[in-house]
N, CA, C and O atoms as a printed pandas DataFrame, in Angstrom:
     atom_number atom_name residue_name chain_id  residue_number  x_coord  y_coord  z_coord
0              1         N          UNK        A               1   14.787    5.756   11.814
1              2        CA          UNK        A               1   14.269    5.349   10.524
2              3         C          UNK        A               1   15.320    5.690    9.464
3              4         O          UNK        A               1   15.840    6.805    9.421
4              5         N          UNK        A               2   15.642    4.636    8.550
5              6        CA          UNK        A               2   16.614    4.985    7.231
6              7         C          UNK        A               2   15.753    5.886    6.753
7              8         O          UNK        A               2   14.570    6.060    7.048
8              9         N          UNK        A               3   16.709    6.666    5.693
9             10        CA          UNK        A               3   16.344    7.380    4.640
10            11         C          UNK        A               3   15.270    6.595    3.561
11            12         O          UNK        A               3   14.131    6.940    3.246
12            13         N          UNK        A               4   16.078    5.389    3.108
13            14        CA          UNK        A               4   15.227    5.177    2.275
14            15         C          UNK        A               4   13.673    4.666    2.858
15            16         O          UNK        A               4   12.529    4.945    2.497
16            17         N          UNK        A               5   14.176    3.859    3.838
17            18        CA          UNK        A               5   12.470    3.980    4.535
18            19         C          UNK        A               5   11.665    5.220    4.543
19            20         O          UNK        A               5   10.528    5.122    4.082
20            21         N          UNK        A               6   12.117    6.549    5.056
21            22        CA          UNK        A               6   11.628    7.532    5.171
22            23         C          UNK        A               6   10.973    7.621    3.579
23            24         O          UNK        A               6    9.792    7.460    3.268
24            25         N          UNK        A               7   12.228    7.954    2.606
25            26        CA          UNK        A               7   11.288    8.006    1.170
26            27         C          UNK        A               7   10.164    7.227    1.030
27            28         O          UNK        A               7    9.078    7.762    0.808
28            29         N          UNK        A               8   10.270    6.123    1.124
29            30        CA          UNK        A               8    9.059    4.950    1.039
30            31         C          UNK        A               8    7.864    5.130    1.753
31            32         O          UNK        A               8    6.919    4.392    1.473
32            33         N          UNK        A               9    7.665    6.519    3.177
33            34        CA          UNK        A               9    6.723    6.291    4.112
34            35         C          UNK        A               9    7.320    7.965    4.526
35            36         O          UNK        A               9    7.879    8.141    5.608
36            37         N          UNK        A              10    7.147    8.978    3.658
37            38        CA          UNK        A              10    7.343    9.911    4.425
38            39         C          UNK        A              10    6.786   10.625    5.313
39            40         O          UNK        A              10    7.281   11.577    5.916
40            41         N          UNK        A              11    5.425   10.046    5.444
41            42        CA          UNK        A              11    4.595   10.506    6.313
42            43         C          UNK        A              11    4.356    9.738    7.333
43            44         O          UNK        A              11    3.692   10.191    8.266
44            45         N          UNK        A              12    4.996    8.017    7.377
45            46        CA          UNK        A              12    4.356    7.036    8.360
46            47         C          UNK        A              12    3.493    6.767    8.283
47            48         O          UNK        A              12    2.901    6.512    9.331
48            49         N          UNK        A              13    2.840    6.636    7.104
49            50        CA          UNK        A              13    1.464    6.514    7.560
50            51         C          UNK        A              13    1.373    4.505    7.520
51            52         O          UNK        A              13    0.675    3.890    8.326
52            53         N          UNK        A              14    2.291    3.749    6.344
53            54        CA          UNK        A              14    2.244    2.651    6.836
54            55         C          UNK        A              14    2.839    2.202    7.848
55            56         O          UNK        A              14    2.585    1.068    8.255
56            57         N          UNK        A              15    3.718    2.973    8.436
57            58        CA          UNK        A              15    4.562    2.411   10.158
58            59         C          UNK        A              15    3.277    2.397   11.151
59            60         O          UNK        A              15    2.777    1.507   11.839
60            61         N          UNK        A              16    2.956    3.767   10.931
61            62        CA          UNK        A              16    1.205    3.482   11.614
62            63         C          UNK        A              16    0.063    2.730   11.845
63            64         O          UNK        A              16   -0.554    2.399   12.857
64            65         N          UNK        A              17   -0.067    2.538   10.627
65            66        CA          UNK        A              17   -1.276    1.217    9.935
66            67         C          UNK        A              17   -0.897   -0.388   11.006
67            68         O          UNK        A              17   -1.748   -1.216   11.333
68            69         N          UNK        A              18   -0.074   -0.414   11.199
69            70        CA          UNK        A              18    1.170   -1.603   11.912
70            71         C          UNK        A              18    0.763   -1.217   13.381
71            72         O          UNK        A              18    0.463   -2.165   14.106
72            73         N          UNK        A              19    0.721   -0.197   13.814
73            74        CA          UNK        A              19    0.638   -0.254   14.947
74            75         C          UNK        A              19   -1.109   -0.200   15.644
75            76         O          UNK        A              19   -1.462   -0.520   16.779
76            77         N          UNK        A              20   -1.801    0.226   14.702
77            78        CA          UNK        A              20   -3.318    0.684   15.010
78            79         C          UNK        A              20   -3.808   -1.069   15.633
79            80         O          UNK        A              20   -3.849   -1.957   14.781
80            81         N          UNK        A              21   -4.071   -1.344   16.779
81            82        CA          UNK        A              21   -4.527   -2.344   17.007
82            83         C          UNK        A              21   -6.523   -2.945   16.423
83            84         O          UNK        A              21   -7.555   -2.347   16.729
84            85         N          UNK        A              22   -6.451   -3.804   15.856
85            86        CA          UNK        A              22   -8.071   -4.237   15.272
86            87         C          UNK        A              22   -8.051   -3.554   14.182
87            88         O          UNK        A              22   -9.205   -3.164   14.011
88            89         N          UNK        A              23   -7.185   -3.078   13.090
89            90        CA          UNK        A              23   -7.370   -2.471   11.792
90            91         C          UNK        A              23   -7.366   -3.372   10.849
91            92         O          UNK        A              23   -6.577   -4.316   10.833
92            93         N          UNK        A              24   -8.558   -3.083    9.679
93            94        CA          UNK        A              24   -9.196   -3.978    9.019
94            95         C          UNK        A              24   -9.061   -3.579    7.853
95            96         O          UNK        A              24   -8.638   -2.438    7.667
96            97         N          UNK        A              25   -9.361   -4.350    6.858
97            98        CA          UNK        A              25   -8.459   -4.471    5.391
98            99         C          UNK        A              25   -9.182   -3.412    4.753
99           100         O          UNK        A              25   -8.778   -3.298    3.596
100          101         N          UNK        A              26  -10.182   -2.503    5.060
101          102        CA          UNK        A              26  -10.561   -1.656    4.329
102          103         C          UNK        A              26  -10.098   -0.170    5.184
103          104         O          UNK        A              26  -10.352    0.914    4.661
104          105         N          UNK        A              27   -9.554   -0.230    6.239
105          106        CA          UNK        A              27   -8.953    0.609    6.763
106          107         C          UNK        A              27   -7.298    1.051    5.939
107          108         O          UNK        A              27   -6.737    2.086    5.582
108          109         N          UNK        A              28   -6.974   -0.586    5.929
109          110        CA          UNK        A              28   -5.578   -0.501    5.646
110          111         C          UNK        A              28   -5.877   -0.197    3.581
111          112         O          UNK        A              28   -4.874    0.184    2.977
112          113         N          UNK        A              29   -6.707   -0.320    3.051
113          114        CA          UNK        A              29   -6.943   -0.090    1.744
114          115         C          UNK        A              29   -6.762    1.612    1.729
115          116         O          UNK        A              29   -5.925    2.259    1.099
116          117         N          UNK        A              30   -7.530    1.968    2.382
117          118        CA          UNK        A              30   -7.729    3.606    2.583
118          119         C          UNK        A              30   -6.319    4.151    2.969
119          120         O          UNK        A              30   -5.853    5.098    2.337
120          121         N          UNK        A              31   -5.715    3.641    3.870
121          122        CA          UNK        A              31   -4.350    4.239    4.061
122          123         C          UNK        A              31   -3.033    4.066    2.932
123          124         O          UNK        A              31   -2.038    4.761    2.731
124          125         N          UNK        A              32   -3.582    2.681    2.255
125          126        CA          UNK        A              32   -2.424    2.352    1.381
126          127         C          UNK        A              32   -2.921    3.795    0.210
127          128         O          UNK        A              32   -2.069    4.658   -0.001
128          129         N          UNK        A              33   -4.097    3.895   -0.358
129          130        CA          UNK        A              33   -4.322    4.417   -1.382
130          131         C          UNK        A              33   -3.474    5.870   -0.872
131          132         O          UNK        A              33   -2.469    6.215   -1.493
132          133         N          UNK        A              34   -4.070    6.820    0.526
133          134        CA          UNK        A              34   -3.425    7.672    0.511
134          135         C          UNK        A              34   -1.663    8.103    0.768
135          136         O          UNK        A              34   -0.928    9.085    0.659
136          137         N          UNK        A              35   -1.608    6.974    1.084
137          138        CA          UNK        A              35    0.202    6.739    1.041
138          139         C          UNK        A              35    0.764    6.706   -0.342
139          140         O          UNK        A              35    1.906    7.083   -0.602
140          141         N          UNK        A              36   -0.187    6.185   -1.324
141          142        CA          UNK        A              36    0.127    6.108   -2.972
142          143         C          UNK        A              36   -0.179    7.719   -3.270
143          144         O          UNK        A              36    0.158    8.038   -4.410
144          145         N          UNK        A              37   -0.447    8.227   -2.897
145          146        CA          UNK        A              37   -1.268   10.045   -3.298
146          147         C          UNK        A              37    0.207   10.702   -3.011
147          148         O          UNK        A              37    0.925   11.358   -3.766
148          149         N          UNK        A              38    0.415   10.269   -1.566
149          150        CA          UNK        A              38    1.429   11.131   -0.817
150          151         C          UNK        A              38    3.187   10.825   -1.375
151          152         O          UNK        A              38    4.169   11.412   -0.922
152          153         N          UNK        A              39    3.199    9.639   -2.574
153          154        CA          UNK        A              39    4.699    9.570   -2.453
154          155         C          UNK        A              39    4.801   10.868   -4.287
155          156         O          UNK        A              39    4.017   11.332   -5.115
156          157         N          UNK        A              40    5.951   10.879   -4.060
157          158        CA          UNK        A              40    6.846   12.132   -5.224
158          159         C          UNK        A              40    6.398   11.139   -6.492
159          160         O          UNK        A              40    6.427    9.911   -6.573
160          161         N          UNK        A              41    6.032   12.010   -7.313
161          162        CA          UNK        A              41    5.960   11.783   -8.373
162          163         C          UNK        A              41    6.838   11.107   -9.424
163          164         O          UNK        A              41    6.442   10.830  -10.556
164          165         N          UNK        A              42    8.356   10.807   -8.841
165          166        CA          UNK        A              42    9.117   10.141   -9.972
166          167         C          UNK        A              42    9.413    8.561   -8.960
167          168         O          UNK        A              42   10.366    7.784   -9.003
168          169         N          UNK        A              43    8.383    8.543   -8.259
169          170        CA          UNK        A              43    8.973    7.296   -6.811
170          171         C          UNK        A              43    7.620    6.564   -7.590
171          172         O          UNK        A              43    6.571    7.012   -8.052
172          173         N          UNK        A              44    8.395    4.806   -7.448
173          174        CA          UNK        A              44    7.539    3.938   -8.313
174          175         C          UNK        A              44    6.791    3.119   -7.149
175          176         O          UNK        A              44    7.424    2.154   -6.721
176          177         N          UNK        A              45    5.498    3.376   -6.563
177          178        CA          UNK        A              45    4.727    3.019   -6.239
178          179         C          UNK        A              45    5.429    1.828   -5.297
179          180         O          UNK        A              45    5.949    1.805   -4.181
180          181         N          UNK        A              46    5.107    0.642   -6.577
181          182        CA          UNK        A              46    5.368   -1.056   -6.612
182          183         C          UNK        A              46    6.895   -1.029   -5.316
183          184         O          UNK        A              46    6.724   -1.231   -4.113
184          185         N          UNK        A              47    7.885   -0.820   -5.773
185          186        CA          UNK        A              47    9.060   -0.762   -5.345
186          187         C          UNK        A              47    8.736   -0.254   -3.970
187          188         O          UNK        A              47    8.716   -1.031   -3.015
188          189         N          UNK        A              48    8.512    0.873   -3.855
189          190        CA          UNK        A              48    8.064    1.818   -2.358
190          191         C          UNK        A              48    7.590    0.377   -1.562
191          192         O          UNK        A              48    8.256    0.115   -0.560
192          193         N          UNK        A              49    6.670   -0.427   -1.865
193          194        CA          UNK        A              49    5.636   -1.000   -1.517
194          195         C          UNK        A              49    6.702   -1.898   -1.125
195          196         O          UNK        A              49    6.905   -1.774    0.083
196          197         N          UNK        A              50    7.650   -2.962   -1.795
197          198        CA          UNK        A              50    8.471   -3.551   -1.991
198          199         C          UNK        A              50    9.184   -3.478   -0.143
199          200         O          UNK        A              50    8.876   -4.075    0.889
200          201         N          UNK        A              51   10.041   -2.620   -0.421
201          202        CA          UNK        A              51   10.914   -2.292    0.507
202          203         C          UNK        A              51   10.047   -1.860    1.694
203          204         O          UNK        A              51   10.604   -1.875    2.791
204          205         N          UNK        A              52    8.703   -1.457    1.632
205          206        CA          UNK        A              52    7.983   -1.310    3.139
206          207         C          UNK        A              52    7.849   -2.993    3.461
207          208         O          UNK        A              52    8.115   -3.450    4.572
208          209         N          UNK        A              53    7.458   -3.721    2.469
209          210        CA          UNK        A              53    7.003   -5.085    3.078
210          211         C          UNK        A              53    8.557   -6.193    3.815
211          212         O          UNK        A              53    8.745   -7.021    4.707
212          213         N          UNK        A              54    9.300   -5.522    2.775
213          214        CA          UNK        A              54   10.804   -6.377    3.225
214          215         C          UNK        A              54   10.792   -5.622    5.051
215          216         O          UNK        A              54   10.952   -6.160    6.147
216          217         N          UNK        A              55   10.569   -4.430    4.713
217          218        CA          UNK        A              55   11.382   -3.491    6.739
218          219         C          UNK        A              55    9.810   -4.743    7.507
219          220         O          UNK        A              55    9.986   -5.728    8.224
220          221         N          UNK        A              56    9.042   -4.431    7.224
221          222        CA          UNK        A              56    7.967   -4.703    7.903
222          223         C          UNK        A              56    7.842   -6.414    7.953
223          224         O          UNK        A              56    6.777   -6.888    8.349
224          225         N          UNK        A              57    8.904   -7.286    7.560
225          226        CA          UNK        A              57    8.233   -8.778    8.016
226          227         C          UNK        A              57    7.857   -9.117    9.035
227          228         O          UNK        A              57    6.737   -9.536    9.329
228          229         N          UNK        A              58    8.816   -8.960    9.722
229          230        CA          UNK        A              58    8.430   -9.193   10.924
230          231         C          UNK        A              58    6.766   -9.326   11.544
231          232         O          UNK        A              58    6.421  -10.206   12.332
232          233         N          UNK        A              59    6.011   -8.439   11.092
233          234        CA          UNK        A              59    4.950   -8.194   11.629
234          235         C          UNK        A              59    4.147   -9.629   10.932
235          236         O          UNK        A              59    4.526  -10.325    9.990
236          237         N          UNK        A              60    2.772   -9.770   11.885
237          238        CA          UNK        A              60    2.647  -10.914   11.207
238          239         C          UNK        A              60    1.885  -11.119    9.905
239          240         O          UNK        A              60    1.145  -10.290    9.375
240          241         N          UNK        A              61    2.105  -12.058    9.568
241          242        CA          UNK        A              61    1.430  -12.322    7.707
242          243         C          UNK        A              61    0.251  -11.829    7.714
243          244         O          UNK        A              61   -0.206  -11.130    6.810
244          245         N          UNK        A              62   -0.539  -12.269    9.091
245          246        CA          UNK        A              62   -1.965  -12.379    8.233
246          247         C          UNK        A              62   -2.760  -10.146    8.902
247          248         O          UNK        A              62   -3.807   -9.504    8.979
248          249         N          UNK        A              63   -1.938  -10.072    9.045
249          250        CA          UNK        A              63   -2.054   -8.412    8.898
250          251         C          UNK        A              63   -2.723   -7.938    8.129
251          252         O          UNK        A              63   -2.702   -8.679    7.147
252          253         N          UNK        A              64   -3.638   -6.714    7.873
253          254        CA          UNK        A              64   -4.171   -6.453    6.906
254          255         C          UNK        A              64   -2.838   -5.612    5.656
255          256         O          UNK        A              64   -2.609   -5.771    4.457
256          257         N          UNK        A              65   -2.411   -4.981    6.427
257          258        CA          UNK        A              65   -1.601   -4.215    5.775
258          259         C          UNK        A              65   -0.361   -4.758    4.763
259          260         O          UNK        A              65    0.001   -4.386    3.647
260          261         N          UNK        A              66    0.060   -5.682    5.563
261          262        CA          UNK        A              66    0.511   -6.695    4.713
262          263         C          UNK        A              66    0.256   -7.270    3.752
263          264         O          UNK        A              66    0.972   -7.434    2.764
264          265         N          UNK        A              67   -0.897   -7.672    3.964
265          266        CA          UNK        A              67   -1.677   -8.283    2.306
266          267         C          UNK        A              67   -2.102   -7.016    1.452
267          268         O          UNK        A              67   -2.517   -7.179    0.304
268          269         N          UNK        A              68   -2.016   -5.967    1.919
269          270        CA          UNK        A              68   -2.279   -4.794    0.714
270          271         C          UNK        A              68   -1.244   -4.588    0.741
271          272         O          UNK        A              68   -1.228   -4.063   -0.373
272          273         N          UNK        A              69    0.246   -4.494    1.211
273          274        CA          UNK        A              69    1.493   -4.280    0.454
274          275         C          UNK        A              69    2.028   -5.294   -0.403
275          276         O          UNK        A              69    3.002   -5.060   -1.118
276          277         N          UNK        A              70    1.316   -6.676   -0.371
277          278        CA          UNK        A              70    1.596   -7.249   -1.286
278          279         C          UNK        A              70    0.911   -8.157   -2.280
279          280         O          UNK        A              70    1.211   -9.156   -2.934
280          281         N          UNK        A              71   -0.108   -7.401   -2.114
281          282        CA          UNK        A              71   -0.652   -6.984   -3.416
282          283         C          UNK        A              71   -0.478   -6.157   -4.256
283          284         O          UNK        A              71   -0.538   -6.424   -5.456
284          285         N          UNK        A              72   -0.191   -4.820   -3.720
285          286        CA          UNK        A              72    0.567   -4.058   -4.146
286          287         C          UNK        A              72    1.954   -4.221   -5.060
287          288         O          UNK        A              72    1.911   -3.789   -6.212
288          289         N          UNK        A              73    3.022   -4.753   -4.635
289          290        CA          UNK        A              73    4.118   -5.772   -5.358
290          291         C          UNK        A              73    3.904   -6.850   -6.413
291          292         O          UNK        A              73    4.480   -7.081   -7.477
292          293         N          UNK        A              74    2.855   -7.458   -5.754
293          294        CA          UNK        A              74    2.574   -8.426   -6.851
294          295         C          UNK        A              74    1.522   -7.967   -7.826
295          296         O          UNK        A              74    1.098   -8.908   -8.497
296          297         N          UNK        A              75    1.006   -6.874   -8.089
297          298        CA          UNK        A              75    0.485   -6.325   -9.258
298          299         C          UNK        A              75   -1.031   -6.777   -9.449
299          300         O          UNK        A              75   -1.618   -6.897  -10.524
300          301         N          UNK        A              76   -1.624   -7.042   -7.947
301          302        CA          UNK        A              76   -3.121   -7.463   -7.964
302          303         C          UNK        A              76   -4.339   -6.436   -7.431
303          304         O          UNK        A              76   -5.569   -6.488   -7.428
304          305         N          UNK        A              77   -3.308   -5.457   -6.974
305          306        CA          UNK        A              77   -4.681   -4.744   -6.875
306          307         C          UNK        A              77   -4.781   -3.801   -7.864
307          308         O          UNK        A              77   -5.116   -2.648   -7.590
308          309         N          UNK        A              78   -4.453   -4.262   -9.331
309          310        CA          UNK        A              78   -5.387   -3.208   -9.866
310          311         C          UNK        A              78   -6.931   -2.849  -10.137
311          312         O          UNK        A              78   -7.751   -3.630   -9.655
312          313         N          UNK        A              79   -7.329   -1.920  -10.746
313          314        CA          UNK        A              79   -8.888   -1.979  -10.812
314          315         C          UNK        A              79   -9.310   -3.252  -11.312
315          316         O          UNK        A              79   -8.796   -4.003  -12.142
316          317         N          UNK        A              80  -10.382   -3.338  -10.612
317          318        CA          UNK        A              80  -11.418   -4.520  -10.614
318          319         C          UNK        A              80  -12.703   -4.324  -11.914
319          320         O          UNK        A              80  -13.252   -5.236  -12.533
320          321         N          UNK        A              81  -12.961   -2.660  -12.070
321          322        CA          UNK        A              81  -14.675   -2.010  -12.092
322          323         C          UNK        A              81  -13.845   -1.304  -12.905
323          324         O          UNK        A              81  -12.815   -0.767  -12.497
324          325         N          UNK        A              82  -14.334   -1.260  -14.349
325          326        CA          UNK        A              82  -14.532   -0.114  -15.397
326          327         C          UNK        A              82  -15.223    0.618  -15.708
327          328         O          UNK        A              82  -15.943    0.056  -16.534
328          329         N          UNK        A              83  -15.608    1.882  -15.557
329          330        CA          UNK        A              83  -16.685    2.511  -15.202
330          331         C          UNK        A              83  -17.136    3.268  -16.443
331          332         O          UNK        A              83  -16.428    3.019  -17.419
332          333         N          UNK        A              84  -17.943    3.966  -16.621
333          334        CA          UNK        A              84  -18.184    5.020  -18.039
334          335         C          UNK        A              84  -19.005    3.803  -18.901
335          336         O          UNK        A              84  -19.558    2.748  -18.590
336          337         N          UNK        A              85  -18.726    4.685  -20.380
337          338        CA          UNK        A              85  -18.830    3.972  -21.606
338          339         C          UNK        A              85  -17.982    2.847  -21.503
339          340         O          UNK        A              85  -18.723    1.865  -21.457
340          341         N          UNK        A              86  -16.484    2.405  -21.427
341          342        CA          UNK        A              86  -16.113    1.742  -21.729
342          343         C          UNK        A              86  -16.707    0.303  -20.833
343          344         O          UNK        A              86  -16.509   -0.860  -21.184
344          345         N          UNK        A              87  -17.292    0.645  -19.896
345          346        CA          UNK        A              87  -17.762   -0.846  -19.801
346          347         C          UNK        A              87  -18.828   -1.478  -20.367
347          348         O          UNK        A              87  -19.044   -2.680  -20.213
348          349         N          UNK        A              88  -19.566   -0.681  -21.068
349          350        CA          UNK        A              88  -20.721   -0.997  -21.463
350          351         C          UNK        A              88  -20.287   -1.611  -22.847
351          352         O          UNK        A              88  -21.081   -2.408  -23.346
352          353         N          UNK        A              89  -19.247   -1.365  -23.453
353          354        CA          UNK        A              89  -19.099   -1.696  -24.855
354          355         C          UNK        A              89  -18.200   -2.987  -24.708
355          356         O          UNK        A              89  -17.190   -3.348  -24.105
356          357         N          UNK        A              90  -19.217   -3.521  -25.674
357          358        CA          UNK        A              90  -18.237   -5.392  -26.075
358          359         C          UNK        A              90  -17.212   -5.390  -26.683
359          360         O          UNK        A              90  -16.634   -6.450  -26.924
């Protein structure tokens, strides 16, 4: 494994996600979120995400993990649900 892969996945946990056979998009949601917990604090998410999806083409498109890394890149999974006061107010 490169370095910079390693930065991007220092735990594996998305090299993993890739290999778990029958893993489903709320599996791979749960792993992406804690892979976002687990990277250093000055490492930009998006980018990380970036360069896992470039190492990882190969694998195939319709993957779960795949479509949450790029969503991830393409800036769609942010929150959906505003919660508190602020949703209640017009």
């Amino acid at each position: 494994m490169s370095d910079k892969l390693k930065r991007c996945d220092p735990r594996g946990l998305i090299r993993e996600a890739y290999r778990i056979d029958g893993i489903g998009p709320e599996d791979c949601r749960s792993i992406f979120l804690d892979w976002a917990l687990g990277l250093k604090d000055d490492q930009d998410s998006s980018i990380a995400a970036a360069v896992l999806l470039s190492h990882y083409s190969g694998e195939p498109a319709d993957h779960p993990m795949t479509k949450v890394l790029q969503d991830a890149v393409d800036g769609t999974a942010k929150a959906r649900r505003r919660g508190g006061a602020a949703a209640r107010r017009s």
